[in-house]
C-alpha positions in Angstrom: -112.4 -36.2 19.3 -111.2 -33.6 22.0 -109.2 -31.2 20.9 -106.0 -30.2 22.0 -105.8 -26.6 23.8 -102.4 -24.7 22.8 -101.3 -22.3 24.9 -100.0 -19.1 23.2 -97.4 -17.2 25.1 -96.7 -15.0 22.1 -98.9 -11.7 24.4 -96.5 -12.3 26.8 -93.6 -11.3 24.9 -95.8 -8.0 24.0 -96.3 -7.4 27.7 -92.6 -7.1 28.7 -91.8 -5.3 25.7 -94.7 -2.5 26.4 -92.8 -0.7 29.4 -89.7 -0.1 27.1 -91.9 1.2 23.9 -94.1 3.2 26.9 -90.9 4.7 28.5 -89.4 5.5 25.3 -92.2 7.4 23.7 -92.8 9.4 27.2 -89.4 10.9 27.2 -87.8 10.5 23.8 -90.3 10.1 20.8 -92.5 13.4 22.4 -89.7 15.5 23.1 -88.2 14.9 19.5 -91.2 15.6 17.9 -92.1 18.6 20.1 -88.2 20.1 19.2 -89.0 19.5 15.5 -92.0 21.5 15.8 -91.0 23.9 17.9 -88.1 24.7 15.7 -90.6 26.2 13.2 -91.7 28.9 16.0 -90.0 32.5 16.8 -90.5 32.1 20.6 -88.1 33.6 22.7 -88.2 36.4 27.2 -86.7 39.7 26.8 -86.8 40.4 30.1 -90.5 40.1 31.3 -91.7 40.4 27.9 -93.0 37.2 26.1 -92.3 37.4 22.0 -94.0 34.4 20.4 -94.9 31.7 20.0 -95.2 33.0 16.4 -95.4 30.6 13.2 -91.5 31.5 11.0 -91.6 28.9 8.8 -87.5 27.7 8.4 -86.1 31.5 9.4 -84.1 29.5 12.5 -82.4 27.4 10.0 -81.5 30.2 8.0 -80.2 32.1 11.3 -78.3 29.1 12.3 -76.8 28.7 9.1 -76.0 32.2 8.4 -74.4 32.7 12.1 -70.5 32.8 11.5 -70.2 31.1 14.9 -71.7 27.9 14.5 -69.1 26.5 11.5 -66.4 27.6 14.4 -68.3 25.5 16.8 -68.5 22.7 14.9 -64.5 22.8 13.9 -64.3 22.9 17.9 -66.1 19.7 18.6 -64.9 18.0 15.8 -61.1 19.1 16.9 -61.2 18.1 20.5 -63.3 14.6 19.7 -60.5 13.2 17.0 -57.8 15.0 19.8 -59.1 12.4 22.6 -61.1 9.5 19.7 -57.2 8.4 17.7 -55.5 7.6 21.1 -58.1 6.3 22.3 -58.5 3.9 20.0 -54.7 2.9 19.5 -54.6 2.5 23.2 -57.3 0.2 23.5 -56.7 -1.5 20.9 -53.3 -2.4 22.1 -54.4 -3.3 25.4 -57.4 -5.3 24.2 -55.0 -7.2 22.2 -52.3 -8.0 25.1 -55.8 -9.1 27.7 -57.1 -11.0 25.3 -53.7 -12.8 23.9 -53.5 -16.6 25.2 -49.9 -16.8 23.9 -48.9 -13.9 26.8 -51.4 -15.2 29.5 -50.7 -12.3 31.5 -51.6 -12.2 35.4 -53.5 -9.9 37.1 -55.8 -9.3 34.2 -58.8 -8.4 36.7 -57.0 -5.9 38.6 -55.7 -4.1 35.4 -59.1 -4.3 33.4 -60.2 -3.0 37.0 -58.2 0.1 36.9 -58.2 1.3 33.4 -62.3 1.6 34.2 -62.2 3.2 37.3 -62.0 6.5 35.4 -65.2 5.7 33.8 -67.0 5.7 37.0 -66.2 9.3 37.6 -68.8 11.6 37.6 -67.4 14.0 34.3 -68.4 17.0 36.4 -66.2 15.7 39.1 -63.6 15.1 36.5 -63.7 18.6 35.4 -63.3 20.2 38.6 -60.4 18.1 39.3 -58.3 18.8 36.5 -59.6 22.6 36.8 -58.0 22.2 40.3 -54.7 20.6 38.9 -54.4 23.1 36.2 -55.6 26.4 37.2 -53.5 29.0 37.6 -51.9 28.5 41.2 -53.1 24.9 40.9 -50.5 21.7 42.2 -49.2 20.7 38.6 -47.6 24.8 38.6 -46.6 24.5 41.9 -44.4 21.0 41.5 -43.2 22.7 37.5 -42.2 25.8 39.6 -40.3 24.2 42.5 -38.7 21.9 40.5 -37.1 24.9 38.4 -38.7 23.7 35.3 -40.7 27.1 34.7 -40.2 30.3 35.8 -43.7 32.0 36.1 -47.3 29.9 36.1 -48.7 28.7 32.7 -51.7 29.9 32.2 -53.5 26.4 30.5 -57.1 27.2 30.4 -55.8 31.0 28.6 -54.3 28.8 25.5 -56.4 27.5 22.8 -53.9 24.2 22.8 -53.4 23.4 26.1 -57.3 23.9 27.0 -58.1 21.7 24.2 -56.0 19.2 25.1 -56.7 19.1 28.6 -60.7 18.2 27.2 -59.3 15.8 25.1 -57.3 14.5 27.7 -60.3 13.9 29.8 -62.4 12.3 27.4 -59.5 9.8 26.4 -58.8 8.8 30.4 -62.6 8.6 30.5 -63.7 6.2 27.8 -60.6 4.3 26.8 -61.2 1.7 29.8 -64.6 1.1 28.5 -63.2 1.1 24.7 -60.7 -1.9 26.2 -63.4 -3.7 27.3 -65.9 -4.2 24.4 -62.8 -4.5 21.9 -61.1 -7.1 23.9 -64.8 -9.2 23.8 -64.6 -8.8 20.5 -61.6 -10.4 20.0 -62.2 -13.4 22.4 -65.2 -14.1 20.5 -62.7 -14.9 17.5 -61.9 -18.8 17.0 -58.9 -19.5 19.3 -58.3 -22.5 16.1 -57.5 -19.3 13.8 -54.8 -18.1 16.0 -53.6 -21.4 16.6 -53.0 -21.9 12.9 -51.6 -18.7 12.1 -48.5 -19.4 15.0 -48.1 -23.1 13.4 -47.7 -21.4 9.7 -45.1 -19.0 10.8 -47.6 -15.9 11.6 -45.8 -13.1 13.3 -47.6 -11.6 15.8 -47.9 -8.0 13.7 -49.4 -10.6 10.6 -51.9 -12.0 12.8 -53.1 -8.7 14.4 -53.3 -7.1 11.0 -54.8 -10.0 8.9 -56.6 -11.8 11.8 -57.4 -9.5 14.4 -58.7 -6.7 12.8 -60.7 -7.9 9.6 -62.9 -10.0 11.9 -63.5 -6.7 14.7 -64.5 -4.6 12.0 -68.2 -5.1 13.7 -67.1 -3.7 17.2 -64.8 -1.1 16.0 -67.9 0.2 14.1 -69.7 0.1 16.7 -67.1 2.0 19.0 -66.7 4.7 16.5 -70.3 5.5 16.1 -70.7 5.6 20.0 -67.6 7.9 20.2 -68.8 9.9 17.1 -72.2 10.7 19.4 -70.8 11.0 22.4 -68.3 13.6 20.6 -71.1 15.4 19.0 -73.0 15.7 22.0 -70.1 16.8 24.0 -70.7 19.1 26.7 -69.8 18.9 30.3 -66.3 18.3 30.3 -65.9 21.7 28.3 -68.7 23.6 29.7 -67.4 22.5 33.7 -63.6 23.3 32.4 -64.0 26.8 30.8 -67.1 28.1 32.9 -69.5 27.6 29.9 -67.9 30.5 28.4 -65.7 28.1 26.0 -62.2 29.6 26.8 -60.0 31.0 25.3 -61.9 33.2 22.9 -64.6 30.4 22.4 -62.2 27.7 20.7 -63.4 25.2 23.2 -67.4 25.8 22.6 -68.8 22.9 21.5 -72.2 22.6 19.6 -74.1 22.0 22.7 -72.3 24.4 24.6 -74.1 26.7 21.9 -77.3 25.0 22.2 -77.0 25.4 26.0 -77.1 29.0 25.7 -80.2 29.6 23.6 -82.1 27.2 26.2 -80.7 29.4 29.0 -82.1 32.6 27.4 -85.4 30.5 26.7 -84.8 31.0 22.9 -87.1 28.0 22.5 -87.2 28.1 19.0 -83.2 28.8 17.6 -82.7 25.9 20.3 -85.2 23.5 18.9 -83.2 24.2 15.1 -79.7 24.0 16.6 -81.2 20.6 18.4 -82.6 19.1 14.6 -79.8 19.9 13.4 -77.2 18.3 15.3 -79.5 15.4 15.3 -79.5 15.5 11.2 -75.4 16.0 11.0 -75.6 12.7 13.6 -77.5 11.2 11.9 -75.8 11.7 8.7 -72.3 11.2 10.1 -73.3 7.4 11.9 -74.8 6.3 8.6 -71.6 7.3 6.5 -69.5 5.9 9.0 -71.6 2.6 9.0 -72.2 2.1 5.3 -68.8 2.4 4.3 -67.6 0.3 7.1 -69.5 -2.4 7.1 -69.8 -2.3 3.3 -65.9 -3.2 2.8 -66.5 -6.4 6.1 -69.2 -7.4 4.0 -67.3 -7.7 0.8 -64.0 -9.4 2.6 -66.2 -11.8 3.8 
């Protein structure tokens, strides 16, 4: 009796997989592990002169944790993310809803969704310069406040801790609420059109159905969303660095975490940089699996 030959095609799956898991330990797994280790190391150029590598043990922790600035750094970040993350979110939210409503059928939808994301495109360094442009001192927006009598003499945004956080925050809300709009409003067209249906034919005001519809069943995306803005906020840097000149103006109120970590990488301080780098990575770390766990925790037990 001949037997049948089966063909496996299992090793191909492992073949188009290898490139990723090749890529990925090249540039990301390596350089982790090489920060982690190198945070262990006092190596740092005075001038021409070399000091280190020399094995510290955890004395860059210590440092880090002991420096008075980095707390005030970390207030900063967290400051101008929620600044540009709440509006963000109640923007999108609201405009995910009105895309995605069948009851409104609104026209034009690809030209609108079109436009909210152009903003997204934009390079951020491009973005800062332009709203340093429009804000500097003798910039257009004090010009057109000026001539229209509405102020006397120039304000001075980027000198005032408020208005230069807020123009960052700004930024970062016209940057990524487009993109926010777009993976909300997926979410809720994945939802059973019959749900929505049902709800109008019992009476369902639209406020009921957004609140006892709508968001119980996006819980998943707006997770999602949150952790992504949570890392991108963590992690936030050009926008503030291109906007104050890296110096995070006025009086360092708008230096971020990685502003700081920039700095110790600019002065080859390889070894406070490779702490400052484990530790953001730990508080993100931390932060995304708070967020998620009690998130997901309460979808799970609705359900």
């Amino acid at each position: 009796m001949r037997k049948k030959k089966f063909i496996s095609y299992s090793k191909w799956g492992y073949l188009f997989l290898a490139p990723f898991f090749i890529i990925y330990t090249i540039f990301a797994l390596i350089p982790l592990l090489s920060t982690f280790y190198n945070s262990f190391f006092e190596n740092y150029r005075v001038g021409l002169t070399q000091v280190g590598p020399t094995f510290i043990g955890l004395d860059n922790y210590k440092e880090i944790l002991t420096n008075a600035g980095v707390p005030k750094y970390a207030m900063n970040t967290l400051i101008m993310w929620l600044l540009g993350f709440v509006p963000q979110i109640v923007v999108s939210l609201l405009l995910s809803v009105w895309f995605a409503s069948s009851a409104l059928k609104i026209k034009g939808q690809s030209f609108f969704k079109t436009v909210i994301y152009l903003p997204n495109l934009i390079m951020a360094a491009a973005f800062s310069m332009l709203f340093f442009t429009l804000f500097s001192d003798a910039g257009p927006i004090n010009s057109i406040l000026t001539s229209a009598g509405l102020i006397n003499e120039p304000i001075r945004y980027l000198s005032m801790t408020n208005t230069s956080r807020g123009l960052i925050a700004l930024m970062n809300f016209l940057m990524w609420y487009g993109n926010t709009t777009i993976l909300l409003m997926a979410g809720i067209l994945g939802i059973d059109e019959s749900l929505f249906e049902a709800a109008r034919m019992d009476g369902a005001t639209s406020g009921q159905i957004f609140s006892k519809i709508i968001i119980p069943l996006l819980i998943p995306i707006l997770v999602f969303v949150m952790i992504t803005s949570l890392i991108g906020g963590i992690q936030m840097f050009d926008v503030p660095q291109i906007l104050t000149k890296g110096d995070g103006l006025p009086n360092r109120t708008t230096m971020t975490l990685i502003m700081y970590l920039n700095k110790h990488l600019f002065s080859r301080n390889f070894g406070l940089a490779g702490a400052v780098s484990v530790m953001i990575f730990l508080i993100t770390a931390v932060l995304s699996f708070i967020v998620y766990n009690f998130s997901m925790k309460s979808y799970y037990a609705d359900k």
